[in-house]
N, C-alpha and C positions, 0 to 999 in steps of 0.2 A: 390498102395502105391507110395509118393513121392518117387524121386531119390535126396540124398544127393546132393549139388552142391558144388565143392571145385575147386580153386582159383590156381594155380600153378607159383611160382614168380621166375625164375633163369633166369640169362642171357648165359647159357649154354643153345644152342637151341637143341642139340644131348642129353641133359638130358632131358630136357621137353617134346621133342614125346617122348621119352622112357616112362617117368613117364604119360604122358598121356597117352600113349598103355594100359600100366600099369593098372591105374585107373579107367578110360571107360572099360577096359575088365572086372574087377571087377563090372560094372553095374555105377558109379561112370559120372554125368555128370558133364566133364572137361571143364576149362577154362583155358588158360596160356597166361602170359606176360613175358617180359620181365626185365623190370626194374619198379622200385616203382610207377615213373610216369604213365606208363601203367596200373600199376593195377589198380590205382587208377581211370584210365581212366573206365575200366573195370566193375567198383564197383558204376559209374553213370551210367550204363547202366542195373547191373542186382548187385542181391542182392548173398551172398554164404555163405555157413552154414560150411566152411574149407578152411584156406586158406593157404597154404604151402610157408613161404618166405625164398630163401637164404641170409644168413647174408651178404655176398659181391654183390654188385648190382650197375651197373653205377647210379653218383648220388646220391642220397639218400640211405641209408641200409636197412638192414631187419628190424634192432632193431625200427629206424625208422619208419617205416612202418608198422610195428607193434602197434607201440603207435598211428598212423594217425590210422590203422584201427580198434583201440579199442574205440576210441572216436566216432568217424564216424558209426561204424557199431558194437554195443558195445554184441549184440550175436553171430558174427560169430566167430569160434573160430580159432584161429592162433599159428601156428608151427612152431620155426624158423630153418632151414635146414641151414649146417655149415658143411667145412670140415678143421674148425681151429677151431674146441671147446677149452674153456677157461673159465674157473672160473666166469670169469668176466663177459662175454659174454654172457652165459647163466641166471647166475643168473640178468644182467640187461634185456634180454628178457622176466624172467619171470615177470618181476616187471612192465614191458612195456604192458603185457597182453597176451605173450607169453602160452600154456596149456601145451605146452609139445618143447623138441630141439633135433634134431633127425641128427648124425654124416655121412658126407657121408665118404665112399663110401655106399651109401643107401643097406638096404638089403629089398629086395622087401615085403619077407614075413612078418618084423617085420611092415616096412610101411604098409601093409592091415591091420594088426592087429590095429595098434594105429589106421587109419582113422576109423576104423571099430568100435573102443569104443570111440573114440571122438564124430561119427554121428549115435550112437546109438539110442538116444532119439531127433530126429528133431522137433525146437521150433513151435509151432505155430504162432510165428511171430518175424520175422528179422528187425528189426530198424536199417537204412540206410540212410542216412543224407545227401549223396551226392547224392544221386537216384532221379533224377527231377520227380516230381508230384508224391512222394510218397502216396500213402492213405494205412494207416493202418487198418484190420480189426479189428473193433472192433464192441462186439457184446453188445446188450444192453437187461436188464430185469427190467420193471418198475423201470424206473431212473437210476438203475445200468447198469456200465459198465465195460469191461475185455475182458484181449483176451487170456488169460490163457486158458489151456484145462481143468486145474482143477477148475476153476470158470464156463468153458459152461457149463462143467455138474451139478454144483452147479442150474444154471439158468434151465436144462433140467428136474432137480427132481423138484425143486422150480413149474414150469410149469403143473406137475404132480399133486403135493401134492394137488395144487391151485384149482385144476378143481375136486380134491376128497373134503368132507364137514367131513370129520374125523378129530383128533385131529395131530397135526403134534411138532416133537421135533426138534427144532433149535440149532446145537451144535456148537460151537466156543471160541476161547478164548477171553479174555476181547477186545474190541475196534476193533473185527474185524466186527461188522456189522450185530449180529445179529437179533434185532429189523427192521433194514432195508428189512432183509429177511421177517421178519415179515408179515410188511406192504406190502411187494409187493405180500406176498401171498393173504392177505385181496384183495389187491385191482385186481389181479387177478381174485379173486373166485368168485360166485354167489352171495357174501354175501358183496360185493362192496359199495355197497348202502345204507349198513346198518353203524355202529357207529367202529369205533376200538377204543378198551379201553386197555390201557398200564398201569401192576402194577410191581415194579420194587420190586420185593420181599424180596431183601434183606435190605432194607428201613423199613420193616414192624416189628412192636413188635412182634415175632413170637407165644405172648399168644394171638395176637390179629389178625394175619394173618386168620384165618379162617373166622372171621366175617368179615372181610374186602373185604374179596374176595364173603362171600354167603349170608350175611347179617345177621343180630343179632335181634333178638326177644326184645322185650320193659323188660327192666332189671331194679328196682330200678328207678332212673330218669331217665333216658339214654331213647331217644328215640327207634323207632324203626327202623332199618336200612335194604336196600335190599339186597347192597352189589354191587360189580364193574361186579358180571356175571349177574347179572340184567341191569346194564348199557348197556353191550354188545346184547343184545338179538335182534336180527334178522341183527349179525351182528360176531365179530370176538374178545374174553377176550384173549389178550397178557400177560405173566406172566413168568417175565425175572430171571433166577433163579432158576430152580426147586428146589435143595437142601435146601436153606432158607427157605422151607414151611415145618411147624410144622409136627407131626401124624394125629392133627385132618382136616389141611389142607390138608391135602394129603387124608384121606378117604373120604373129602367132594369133593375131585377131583376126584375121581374116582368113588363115585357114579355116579356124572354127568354125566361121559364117558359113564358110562355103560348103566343108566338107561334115561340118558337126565332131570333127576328128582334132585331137592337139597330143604334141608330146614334150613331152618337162626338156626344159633347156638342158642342151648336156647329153640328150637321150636321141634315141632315134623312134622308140616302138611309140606309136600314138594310139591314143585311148580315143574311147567313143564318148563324150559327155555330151549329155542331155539336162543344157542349162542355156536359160534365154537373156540375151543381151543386150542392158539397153544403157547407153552412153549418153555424157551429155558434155556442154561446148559452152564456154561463152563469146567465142570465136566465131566468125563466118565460115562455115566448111570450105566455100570456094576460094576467100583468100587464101585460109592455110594449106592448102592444095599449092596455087601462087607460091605462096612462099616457104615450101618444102617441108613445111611440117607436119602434113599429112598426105598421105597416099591416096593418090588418084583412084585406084581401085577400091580401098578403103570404103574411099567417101563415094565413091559411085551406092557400097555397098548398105550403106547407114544413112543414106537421102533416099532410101526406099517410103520409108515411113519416118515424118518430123512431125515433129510438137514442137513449136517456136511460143515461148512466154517473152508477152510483151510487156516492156517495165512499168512500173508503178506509177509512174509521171502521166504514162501514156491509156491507165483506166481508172483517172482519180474518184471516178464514181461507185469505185471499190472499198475505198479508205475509210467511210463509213462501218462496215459490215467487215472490215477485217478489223480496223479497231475494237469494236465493240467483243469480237470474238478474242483479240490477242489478250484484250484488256482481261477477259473474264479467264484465260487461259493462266496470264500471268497471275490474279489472286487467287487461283487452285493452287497455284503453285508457293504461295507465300503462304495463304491460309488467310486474304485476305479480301474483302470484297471494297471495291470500285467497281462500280457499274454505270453512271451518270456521266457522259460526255456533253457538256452544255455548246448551245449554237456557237459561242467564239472558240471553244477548240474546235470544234470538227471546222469550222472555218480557216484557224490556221493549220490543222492539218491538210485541207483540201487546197490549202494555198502552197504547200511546201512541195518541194519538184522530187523528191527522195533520192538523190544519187543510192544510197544504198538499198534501195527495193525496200521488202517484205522483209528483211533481217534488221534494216535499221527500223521501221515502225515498230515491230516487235519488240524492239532495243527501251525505244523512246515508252511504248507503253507497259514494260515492268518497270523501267525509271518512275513512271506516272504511280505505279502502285505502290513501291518502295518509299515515295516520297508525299503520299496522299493521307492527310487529318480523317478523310470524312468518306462520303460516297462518290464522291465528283470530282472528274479529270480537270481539277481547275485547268485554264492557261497557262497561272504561274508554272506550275508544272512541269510544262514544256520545257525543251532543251532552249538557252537564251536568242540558239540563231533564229530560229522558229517566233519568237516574239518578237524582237528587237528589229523595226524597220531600219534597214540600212540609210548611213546619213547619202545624199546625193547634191550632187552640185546643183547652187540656184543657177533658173533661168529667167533671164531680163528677158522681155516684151513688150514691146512699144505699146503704148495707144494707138488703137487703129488697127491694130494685126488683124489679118482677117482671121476668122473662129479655125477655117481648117489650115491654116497654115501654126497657129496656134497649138493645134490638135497636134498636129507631124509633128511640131518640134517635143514637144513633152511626152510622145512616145517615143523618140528615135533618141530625146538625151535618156528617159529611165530604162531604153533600154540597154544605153550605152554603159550604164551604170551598171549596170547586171550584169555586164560582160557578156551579155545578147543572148540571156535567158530568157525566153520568152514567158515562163512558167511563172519567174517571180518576177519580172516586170508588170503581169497580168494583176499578181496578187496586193503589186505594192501601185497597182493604180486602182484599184478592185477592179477590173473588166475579167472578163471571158479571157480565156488564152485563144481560144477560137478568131475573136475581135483584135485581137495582137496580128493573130497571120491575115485576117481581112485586110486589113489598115496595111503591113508593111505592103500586101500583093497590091493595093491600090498605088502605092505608093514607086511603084515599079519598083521593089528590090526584095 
């Protein structure tokens, strides 16, 4: 298993062996500077997942140096060590990108504890700005890309599903990409070769959803139709939706499943098709099961194999490396090049919680290109929510308030503010969202 790597800043040199001793003996691989310039020197040479800075520092401050290495290195996370806490001082570290401010005279065992829940869950990639010839990994699956751990395994089942010829269920919320998963299982599988036919289900008159999808026998004048899983046949019928499809759509789907046999509404003689199916939801299968909109049997039969995509709030460390690809995506497509995304946008994009996934980013980055002078994603750019910090109610504070009592209220009022978005209360204190759910769990709620 990695070893956390944490950053150590005080120009007290009898405190930093100490706290090195300290850290290293805890398993902890240590780095210490001196003063801010040094660190910074530090942080072109190697990347760190904690970085401990004193607020007093020849030179430059903590606070400072704080806000350079939130921009610069916007997932390591930073602690500003102070033995003149003040109101002021903390609550501007936190806003600086500060996770936590920790009073000295340091007490050893509270410092393991705090490094110990800060580098609990180590990112699977650190973005470093000052690191010469950085390369990011990043991993790729039929066009898609991510470095998130919750996307490799997304691509590890996707890999799976691809190489099995069963029907597979595609779970996600709106715009986060599920058709995409789709296609790369198609073009994955055996059945590559063959045709991919896409029916967006909720588009369909749902008295007419079933002949749509298995075809309709000659009715009246109406001719005869075969239907879109005859389109697919030695090939791969997408059908985006599952809830939107009627009863009778749903038993003409699960005949198929079962039997590999269907016949056109209207008809009785069933055909053999040899066509593979894979559905997708932004539903929970087992509610809509609950609440009658899909059949038990059904869903027994399409929870064989899931691919569950998890939304974009929830692997901001993807936003990087899908911007940079939408960005170049979209000036193919205008015949324009933007390629430069400077530290404060990908900062407010990493700050932004995306209700609408990978369809709004993608939105927001041909906006960027359509409305771009030169090579670079300025900020201005941005959509105005995205820039514009929301106004929020002042908070009075006595003199005297203790520091953590201080701390709870200005996270529990800006979260109140947020309507108890954890995502951009993080963004609009600059912390971690991580330090959001610390804080409220210490806080018993």
């Amino acid at each position: 298993m990695a070893r956390a790597k944490i950053l150590i800043v005080d120009d007290d040199r009898h405190l930093l062996e100490a706290l090195e001793q300290l850290l290293a003996g805890d398993g902890y691989e240590v780095t210490t500077a001196g003063s801010a310039e040094e660190a910074l020197d530090r942080c072109r040479a190697d990347t760190f997942h904690l970085a401990l800075c004193d607020l007093h520092l020849p030179g430059r401050n903590g606070i400072s140096l704080i806000k350079a290495l939130r921009q610069a290195c916007p997932s390591t996370v930073t602690v500003l060590v102070t033995g003149q806490a003040t109101v002021r001082a903390a609550i501007t570290a936190l806003k600086r990108g500060a996770a936590e401010y920790v009073q000295k005279p340091i007490k050893p065992k509270r410092l393991l504890a705090l490094c110990a829940s800060l580098t609990a869950r180590l990112p699977e990639y650190l973005p470093n700005h000052l690191l010469v010839g950085e390369r990011a990994p990043t991993a790729t699956f039929e066009g898609m890309q991510a470095r998130s751990q919750a996307m490799l395994e997304v691509f590890e089942r996707a890999r799976i599903a691809a190489a099995a010829d069963g029907p597979v269920l595609v779970l996600g919320e709106s715009g986060s990409g599920r058709e995409r998963v789709a296609r790369a299982l198609h073009a994955r599988s055996p059945r590559a070769g063959g045709p991919f036919v896409a029916v967006a289900a909720a588009t369909l008159d749902p008295a007419l959803a079933a002949g749509e999808l298995f075809g309709r026998e000659r009715q009246g004048g109406a001719e005869r139709t075969d239907g879109r899983l005859a389109e697919a046949a030695g090939g791969t019928l997408y059908v985006d939706e599952l809830s939107a499809l009627d009863e009778a759509a749903q038993a003409a789907l699960l005949r198929h499943l079962v039997a590999g046999r269907s016949a056109r509404i209207g008809g009785r003689r069933e055909r053999a098709i040899d066509a593979r199916v894979v559905v997708s939801s932004t539903g929970d299968p087992a509610a809509l099961v609950r609440d009658g909109r899909l059949r038990a049997d059904l869903c027994d039969r399409l929870t064989v194999m899931t691919v569950r995509l998890p939304p974009l709030r929830e692997r901001i460390e993807d936003v990087p490396v899908l911007a940079a690809a939408l960005l170049a995506e979209a000036g193919r497509r205008h015949g324009r090049t933007v390629s430069v995304i400077p530290v404060e946008t990908e900062r407010l994009l990493a700050a932004w919680s995306w209700p609408g996934n990978v369809r709004e980013l993608a939105s927001v980055m041909e906006q960027g290109v359509l409305l771009a002078t030169g090579p670079a994603l300025d900020p201005s750019l941005l959509p105005p929510c995205m820039r514009v910090e929301q106004a929020a109610p002042l908070i009075k504070i006595a003199i005297g308030t203790p520091m953590e009592s201080v701390e709870r209220e200005v996270i529990l009022r800006t979260l109140e503010a947020n309507q108890g978005n954890k995502t951009a209360t993080a963004g609009v204190l600059g912390i971690s969202r991580r330090s959001i759910y610390n804080k409220l769990a210490s806080y018993g709620l």
